[in-house]
C-alpha positions in Angstrom: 94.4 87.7 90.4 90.9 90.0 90.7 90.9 94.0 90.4 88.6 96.0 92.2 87.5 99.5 92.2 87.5 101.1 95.4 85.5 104.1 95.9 85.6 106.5 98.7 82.9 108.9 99.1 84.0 112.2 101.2 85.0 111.0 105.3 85.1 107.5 103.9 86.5 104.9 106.1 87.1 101.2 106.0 87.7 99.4 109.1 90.1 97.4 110.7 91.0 93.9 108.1 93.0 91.6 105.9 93.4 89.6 103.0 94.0 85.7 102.3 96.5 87.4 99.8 98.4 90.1 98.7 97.5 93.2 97.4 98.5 96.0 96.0 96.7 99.6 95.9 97.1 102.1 93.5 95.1 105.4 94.1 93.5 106.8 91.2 91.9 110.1 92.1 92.0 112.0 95.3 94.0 111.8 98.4 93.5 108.4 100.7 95.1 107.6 104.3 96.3 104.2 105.2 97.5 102.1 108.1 98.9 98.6 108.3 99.4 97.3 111.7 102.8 98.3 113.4 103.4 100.9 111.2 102.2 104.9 110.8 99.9 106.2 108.7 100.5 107.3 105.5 99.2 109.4 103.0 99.0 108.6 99.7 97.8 110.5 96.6 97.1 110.0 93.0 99.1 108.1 91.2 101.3 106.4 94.9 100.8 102.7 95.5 101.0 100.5 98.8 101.4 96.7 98.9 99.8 94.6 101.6 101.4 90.9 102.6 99.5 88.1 102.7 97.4 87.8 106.0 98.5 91.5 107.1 96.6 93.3 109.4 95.6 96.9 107.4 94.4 99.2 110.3 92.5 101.5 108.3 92.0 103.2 105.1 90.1 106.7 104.8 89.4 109.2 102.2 91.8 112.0 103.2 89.2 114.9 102.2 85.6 116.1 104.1 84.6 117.1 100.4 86.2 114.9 97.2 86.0 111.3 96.8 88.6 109.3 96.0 89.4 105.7 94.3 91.7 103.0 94.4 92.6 100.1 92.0 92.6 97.3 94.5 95.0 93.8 93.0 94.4 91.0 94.9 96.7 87.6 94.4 95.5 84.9 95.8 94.0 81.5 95.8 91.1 80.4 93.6 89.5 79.1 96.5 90.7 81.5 99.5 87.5 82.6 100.2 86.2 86.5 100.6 88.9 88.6 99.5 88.1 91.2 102.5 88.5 89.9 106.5 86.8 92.3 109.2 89.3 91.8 112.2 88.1 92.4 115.6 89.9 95.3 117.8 
């Protein structure tokens, strides 16, 4: 298991990706939008969660606000070895 924090300057956006394993977000502060493949997006605020399978493809994730940041706990499970815990997926 590793824990990142996720921070997401005003306009913030992270592309297109996936994970060798799951994970499961928990917003801290502010206001963040969020797409997994085959599904709409949603927005989630302070204190909301979303989980991410294994090998899902996450659309995008973007700070919901032009002028606050925001931040997200990021829990990742997966294997010792998986190898970078963050996959860019082409278009």
């Amino acid at each position: 298991m590793t824990t990142a924090l996720v921070e997401f300057p005003p306009n913030a956006y992270t592309p297109r990706h996936r994970h060798p394993g799951s994970v499961t977000a928990f917003v801290m502060k502010g206001a963040l939008r969020s797409q997994m493949e085959g599904s709409l997006a949603v927005t989630y605020t302070q204190g909301q969660t979303w989980f991410e399978a294994p090998g899902a493809i996450h659309a995008f994730a973007e700070n919901a606000s032009a002028t606050e940041p925001a931040e997200l706990l990021a829990i990742f499970v997966a294997e010792d070895d998986c190898g970078p815990l963050t996959i860019p997926v082409a278009e």
